[in-house]
C-alpha positions as CSV (number, residue, x, y, z in Angstrom):
1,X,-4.3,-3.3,16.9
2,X,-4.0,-1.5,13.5
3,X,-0.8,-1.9,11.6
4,X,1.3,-0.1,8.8
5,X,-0.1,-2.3,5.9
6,X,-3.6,-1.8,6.6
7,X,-2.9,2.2,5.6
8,X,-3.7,3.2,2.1
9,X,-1.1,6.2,1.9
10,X,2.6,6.1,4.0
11,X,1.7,7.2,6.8
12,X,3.9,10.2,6.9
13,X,1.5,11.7,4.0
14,X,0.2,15.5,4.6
15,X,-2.4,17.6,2.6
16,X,-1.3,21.5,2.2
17,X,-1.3,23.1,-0.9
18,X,0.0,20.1,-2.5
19,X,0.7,16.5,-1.4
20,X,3.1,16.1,0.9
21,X,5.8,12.7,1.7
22,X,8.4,12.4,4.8
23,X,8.4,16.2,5.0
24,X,8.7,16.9,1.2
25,X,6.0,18.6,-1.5
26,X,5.9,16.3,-4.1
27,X,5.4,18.9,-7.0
28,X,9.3,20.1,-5.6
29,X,10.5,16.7,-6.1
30,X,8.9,16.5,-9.3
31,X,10.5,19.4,-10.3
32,X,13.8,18.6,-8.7
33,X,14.0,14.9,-9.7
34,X,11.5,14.4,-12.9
35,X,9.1,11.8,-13.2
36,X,7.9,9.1,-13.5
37,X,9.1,9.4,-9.8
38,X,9.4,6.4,-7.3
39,X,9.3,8.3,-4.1
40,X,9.7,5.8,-0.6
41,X,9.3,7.1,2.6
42,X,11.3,5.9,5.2
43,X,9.3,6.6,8.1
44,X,6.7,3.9,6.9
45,X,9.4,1.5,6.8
46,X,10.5,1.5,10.2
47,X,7.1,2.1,11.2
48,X,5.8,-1.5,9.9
49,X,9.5,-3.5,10.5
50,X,8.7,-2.5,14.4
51,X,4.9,-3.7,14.0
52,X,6.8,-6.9,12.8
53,X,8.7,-7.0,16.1
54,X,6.4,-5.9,18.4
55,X,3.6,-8.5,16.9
56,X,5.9,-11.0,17.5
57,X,8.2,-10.6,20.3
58,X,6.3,-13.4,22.5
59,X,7.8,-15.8,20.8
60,X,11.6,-15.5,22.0
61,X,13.1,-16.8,18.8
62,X,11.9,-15.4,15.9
63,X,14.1,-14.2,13.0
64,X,12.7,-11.5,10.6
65,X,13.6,-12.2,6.9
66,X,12.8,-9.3,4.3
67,X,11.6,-10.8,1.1
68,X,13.9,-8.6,-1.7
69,X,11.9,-9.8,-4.0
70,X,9.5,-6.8,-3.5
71,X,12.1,-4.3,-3.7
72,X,15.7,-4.7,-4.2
73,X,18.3,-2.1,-3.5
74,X,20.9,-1.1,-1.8
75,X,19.1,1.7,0.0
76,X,16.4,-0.2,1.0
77,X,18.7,-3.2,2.3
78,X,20.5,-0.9,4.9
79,X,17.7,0.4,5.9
80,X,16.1,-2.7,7.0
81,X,19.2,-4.2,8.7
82,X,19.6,-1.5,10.6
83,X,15.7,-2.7,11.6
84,X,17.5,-5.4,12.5
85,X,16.0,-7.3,9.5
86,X,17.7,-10.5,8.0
87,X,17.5,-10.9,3.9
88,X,15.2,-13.6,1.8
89,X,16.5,-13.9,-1.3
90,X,16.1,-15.0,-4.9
91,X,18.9,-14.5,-7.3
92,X,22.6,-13.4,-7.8
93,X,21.2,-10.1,-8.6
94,X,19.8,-9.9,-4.7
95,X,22.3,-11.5,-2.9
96,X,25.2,-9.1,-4.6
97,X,23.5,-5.8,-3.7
98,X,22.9,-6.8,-0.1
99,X,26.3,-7.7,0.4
100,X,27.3,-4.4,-1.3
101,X,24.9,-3.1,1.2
102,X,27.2,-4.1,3.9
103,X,24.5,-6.3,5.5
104,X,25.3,-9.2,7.8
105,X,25.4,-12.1,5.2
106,X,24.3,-14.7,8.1
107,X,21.3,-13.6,8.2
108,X,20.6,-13.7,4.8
109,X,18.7,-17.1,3.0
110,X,18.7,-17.9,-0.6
111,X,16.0,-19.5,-1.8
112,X,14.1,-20.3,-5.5
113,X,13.5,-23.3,-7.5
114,X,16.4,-22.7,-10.3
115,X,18.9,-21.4,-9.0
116,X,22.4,-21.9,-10.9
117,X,25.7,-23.1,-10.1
118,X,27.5,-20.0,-10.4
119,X,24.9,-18.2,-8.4
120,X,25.1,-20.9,-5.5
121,X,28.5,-20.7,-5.7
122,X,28.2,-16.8,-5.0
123,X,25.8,-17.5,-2.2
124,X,28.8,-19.8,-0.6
125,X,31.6,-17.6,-1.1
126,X,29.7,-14.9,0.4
127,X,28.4,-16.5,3.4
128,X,24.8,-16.8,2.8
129,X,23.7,-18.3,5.7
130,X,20.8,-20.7,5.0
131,X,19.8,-22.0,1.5
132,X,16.8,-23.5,1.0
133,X,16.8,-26.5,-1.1
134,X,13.9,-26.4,-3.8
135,X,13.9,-29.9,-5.6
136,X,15.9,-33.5,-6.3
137,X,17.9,-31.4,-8.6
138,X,19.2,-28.8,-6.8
139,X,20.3,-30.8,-3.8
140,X,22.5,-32.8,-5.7
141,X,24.2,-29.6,-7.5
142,X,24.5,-27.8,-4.3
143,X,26.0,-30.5,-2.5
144,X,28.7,-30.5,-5.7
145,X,29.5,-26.5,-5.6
146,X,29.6,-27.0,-1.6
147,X,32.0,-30.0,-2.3
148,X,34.0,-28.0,-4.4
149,X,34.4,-25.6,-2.0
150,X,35.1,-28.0,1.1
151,X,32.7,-26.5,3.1
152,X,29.5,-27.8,4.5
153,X,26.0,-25.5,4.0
154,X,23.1,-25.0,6.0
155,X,20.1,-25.6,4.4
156,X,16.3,-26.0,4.5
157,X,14.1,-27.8,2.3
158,X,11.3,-26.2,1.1
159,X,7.5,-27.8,0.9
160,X,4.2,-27.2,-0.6
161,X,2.1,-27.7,2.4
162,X,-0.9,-28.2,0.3
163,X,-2.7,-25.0,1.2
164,X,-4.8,-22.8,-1.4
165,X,-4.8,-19.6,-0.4
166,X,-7.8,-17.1,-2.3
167,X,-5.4,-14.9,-4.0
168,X,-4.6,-14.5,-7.3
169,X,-3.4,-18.0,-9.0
170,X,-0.2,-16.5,-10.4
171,X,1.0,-15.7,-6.9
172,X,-0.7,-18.8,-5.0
173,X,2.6,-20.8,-4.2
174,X,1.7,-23.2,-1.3
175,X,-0.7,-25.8,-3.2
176,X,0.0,-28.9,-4.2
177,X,0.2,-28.3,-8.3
178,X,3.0,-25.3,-8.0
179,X,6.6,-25.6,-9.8
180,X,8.2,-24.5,-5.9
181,X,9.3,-26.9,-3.6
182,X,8.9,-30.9,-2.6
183,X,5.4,-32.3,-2.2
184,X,5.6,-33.8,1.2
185,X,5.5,-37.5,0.1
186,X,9.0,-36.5,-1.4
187,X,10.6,-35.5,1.9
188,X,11.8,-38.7,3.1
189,X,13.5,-39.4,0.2
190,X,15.3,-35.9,0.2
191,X,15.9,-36.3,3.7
192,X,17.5,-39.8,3.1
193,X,20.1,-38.4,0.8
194,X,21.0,-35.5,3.0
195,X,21.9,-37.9,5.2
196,X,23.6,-40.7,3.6
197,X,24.8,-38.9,0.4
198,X,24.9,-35.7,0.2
199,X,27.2,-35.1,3.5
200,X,28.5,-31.4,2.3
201,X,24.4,-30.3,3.8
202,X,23.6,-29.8,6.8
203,X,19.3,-29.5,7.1
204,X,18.3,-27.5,10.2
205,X,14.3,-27.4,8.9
206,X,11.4,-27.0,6.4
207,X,10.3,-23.8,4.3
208,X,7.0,-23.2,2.8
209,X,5.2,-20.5,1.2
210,X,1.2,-20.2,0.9
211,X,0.8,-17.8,-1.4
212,X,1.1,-13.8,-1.6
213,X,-1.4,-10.3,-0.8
214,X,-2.8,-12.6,1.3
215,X,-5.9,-11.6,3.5
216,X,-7.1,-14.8,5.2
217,X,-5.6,-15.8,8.6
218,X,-6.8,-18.9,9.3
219,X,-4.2,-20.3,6.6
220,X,-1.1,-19.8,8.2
221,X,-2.4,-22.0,11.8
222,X,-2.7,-24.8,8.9
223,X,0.6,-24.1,7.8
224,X,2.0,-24.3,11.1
225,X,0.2,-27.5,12.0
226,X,1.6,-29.0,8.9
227,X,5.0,-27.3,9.4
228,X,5.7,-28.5,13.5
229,X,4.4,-32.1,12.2
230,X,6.7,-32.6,10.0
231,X,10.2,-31.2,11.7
232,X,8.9,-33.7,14.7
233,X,8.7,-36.4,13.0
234,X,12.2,-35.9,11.2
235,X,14.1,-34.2,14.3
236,X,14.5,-30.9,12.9
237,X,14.3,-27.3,14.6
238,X,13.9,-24.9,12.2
239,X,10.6,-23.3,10.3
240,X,10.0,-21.2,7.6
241,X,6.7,-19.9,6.8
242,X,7.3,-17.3,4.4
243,X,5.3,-13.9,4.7
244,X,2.1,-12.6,2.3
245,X,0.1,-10.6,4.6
246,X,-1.5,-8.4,2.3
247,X,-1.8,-4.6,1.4
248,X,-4.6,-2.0,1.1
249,X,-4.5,-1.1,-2.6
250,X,-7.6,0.4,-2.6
251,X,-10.4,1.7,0.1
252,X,-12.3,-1.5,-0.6
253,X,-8.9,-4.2,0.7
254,X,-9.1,-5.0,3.9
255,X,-5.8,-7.0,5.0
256,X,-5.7,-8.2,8.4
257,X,-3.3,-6.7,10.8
258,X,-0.3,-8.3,11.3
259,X,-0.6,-8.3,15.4
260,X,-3.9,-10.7,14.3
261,X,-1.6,-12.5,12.3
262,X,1.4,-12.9,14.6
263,X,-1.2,-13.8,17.8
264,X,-2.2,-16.5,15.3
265,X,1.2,-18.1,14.6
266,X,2.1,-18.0,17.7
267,X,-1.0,-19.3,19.3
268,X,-0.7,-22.3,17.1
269,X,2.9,-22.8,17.5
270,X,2.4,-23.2,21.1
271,X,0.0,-25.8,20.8
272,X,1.8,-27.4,18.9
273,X,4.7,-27.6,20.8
274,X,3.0,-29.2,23.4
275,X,1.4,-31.8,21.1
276,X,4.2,-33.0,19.0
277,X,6.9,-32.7,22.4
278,X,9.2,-31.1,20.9
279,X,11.6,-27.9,22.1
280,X,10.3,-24.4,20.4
281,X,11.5,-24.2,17.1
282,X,13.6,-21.0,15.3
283,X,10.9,-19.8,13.4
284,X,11.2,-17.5,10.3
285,X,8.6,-15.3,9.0
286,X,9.4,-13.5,5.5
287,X,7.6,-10.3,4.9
288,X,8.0,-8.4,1.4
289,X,5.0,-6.6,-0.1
290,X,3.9,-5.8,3.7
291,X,6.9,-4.0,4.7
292,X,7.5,-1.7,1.5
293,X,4.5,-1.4,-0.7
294,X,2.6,1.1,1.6
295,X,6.2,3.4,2.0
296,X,6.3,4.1,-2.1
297,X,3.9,6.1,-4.6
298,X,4.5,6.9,-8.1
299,X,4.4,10.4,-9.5
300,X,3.7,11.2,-13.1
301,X,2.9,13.8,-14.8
302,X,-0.2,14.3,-17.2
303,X,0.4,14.6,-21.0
304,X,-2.5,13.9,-23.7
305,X,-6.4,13.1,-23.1
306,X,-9.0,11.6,-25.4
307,X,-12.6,11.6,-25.1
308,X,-14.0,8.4,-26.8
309,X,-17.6,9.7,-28.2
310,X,-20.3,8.3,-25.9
311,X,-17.4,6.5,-24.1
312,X,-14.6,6.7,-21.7
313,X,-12.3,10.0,-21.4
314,X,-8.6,8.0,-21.5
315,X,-6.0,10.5,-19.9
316,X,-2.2,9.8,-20.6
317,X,0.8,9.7,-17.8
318,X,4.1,9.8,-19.1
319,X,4.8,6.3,-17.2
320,X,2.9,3.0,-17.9
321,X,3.6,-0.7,-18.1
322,X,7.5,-0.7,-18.0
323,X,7.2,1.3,-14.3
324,X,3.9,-0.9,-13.6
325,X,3.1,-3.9,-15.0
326,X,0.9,-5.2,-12.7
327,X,-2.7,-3.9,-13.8
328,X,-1.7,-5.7,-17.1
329,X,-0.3,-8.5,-15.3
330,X,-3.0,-9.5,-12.6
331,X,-5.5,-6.3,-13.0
332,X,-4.2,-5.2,-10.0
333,X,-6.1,-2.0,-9.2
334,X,-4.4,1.2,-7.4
335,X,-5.7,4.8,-5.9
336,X,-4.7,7.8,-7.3
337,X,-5.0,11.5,-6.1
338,X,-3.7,14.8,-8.0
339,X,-0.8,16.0,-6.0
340,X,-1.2,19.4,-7.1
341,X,-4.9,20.0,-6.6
342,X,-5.4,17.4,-3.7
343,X,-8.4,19.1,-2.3
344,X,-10.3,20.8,-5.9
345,X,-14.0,18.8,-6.3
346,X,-15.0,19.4,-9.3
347,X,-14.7,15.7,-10.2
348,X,-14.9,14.0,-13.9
349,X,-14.8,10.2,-14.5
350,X,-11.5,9.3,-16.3
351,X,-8.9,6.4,-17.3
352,X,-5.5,6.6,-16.4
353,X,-3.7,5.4,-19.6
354,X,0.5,4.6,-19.9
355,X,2.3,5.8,-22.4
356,X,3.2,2.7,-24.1
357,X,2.4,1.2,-27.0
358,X,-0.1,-1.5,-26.1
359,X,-3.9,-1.0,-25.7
360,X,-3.9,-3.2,-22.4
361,X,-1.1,-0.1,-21.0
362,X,-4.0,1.0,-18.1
363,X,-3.1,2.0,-14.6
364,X,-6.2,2.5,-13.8
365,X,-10.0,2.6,-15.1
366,X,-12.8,4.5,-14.5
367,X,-11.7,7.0,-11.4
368,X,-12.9,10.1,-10.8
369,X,-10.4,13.1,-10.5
370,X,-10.4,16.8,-10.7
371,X,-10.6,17.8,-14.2
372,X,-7.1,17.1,-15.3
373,X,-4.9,19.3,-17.4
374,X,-1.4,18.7,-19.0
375,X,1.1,18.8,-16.3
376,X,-1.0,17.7,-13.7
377,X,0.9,15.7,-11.1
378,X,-0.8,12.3,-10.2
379,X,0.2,10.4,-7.1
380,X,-0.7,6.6,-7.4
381,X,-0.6,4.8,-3.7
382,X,1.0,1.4,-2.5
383,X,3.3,1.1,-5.5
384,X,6.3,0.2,-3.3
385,X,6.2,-3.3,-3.5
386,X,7.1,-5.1,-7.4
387,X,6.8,-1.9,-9.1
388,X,10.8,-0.8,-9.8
389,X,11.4,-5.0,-9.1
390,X,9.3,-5.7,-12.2
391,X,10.3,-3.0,-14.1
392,X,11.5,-2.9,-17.8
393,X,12.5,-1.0,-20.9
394,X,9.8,-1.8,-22.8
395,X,10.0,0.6,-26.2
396,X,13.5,1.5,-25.0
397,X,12.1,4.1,-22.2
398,X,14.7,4.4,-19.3
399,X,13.7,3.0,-15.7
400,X,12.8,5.6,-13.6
401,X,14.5,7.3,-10.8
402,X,13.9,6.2,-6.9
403,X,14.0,9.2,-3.9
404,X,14.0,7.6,-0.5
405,X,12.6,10.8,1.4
406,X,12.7,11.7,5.7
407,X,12.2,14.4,7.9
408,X,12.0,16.6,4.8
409,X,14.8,15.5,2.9
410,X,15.1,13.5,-0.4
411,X,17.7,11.4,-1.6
412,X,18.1,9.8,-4.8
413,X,18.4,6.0,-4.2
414,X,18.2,4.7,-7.8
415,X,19.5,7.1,-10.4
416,X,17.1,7.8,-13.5
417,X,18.2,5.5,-16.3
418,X,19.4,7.3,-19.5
419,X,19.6,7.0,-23.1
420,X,22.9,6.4,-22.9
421,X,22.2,3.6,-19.9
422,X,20.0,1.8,-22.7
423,X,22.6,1.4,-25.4
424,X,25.3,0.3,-22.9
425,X,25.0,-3.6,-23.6
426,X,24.6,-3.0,-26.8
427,X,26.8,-4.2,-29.7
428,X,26.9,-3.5,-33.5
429,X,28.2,-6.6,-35.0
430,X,31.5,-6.4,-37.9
């Protein structure tokens, strides 16, 4: 069965005149909201957090954790608890703004491989409840801020499983050489001090990650064998695979579907189950990219073009590297489409330059459009995952604004940064 993230465009899209999200003309919220434009559309949301459920409601207990990570706000966090949606997150930054978001903070885990005291004594005061336990280091700190606070914390460990996934190397996190989590020769010796010294933790299970816009599917029946092994042998109950089913950035991705996926898992689990004896285990699966990136597109709007003689035609958007980074990051590639012309023909090869000042600032190379004129408005796909998370103010250009848009109504979600926004931290020394 086809699900959410195997679409290129949200699913909610329309062609009329012009392009068309969650019941709303994008040239309108162009003109009503500026651009660059982060526009999400909440129907693709819910659409993909129920493939989630459905895929995996043979399994009785199965807790869905969103990975923040992938898009952060407070919006976006109410949204997907009221999906009924628990919270994986990564910083202080993350765990504040679903609190603020009035989310349950039980079902929220904290996880990462520095985190610091102050921010895992925010995670405590709040009532984060599970915190996943990177490295020596950190068990012994959190054991002190849980000290200090008399309370004892519910934690997991987290593992590298050993798995390589074929994904780009900067986002493969489950083999053996990665800076997350203990290597499992190390988990005796972690468990040993939970046990004997570090008496403010309580360890329910293991955590892993393999790795992230993942397309394989035989990987995550490994991680599960490796997973149910391992909380047998040590009398635990809890697993945490992560998420990184992949996205269709382009016509040429194909990532699985995640009822393929789920069938997987579970298939697995239930084997082994029976081969290690042991009672079904909570398992936690951790989505991110596959549950927002499809929902959001970019708008921008075209500015200046050169023609290169006997070379490329480089057109300029008035957005870039500080709304995008990843084309310059991991030559991540993206479809685009004109929102106001969305069915002209007369095509013409161009390059979709940023407006930034660094020759590497390409969204994308080499795609053929309608011939584009200044104030064109281009639509890029799938930008809903990392895109506003890894955004900056590179050459002091304020972040852009965020629209979450429904049965044809558009709300702003993040507020357009201004010049004023950018001076705000600043100080002039005496």
């Amino acid at each position: 069965m086809k699900s959410t993230n195997q679409y290129l465009k949200p699913l909610s899209l329309k062609v009329n005149e012009n392009l068309e999200i969650g019941g709303c003309d994008t040239v309108e919220l162009v003109e009503k909201f500026g651009t660059p434009l982060y526009v999400v559309d909440e129907y693709t949301i819910r659409s993909i957090c129920r493939d989630y459920k459905e895929a995996f409601k043979a399994y009785e207990n199965v807790n869905m954790m969103y990975a923040s990570k992938a898009l952060c706000t407070m919006a976006t966090s109410k949204l997907l608890a009221s999906e009924g949606f628990g919270f994986d997150v990564v910083s202080a930054g993350e765990i504040y703004t679903v609190y603020k978001a009035g989310v349950d903070m039980s079902k929220v885990l904290f996880n990462g491989n520095n985190k610091s005291y102050d921010e895992l004594s925010l995670a405590i005061e709040l009532g984060v409840g599970r915190i996943s336990a990177d490295n020596f280091f950190e068990l012994a700190l959190l054991n002190e801020v849980a000290k200090a606070q008399n309370k004892t914390i519910d934690i997991l460990l987290r593992i590298t499983p050993g798995i390589e996934c074929h994904t780009h190397k900067y986002i493969q996190t489950g083999h053996l050489d990665s800076k997350f989590g203990f290597d499992l020769t190390q988990v005796d010796e972690a468990v040993e001090l939970i046990k004997n010294d570090y008496t403010n933790l309580k360890l329910h299970g293991l955590h892993a990650h393999i790795g992230s816009q993942i397309f394989e599917t035989s990987i995550y029946g490994d991680e599960i064998e490796i997973l149910v092994k391992e909380i047998a042998r040590l009398g635990l109950n809890e697993i945490n695979i992560g998420g990184g089913i992949g996205v269709k950035y382009t016509e040429n991705d194909c990532p699985p579907s995640v009822y393929d996926v789920a069938e997987i898992i579970i298939n697995r689990l239930n084997e082994c189950i029976k081969k290690y004896n042991i009672e079904p285990p909570a398992l936690f699966i951790e989505p991110g990219r596959s549950i927002i990136s499809t929902a959001g597109v970019t708008l921008y709007t075209v500015g200046s073009s050169k023609q290169v003689p006997n070379g490329r035609k480089y057109v300029a958007v008035d957005g870039g590297m500080s709304d995008n980074i990843r084309p310059a990051m991991y030559g991540a590639e993206y479809t685009v489409q004109v929102a106001n012309k969305p069915d002209v023909q007369n095509l013409q090869k161009v390059t979709i330059a940023g407006r930034f000042c660094e020759s590497g600032d390409i969204l994308i190379k080499d795609v053929e459009l309608p011939e584009l004129e200044e104030g064109d408005i281009l639509c890029v796909y799938n930008t809903g995952a990392y895109n506003y998370s890894m955004a900056s103010n590179y050459n002091r250009v304020p972040k852009p604004a965020m629209v979450l848009v429904n049965d044809s109504l558009s709300h702003v979600i993040v507020a357009r940064e201004t010049l004023d926004d950018l001076i705000s931290h600043d100080r002039i020394s005496q």
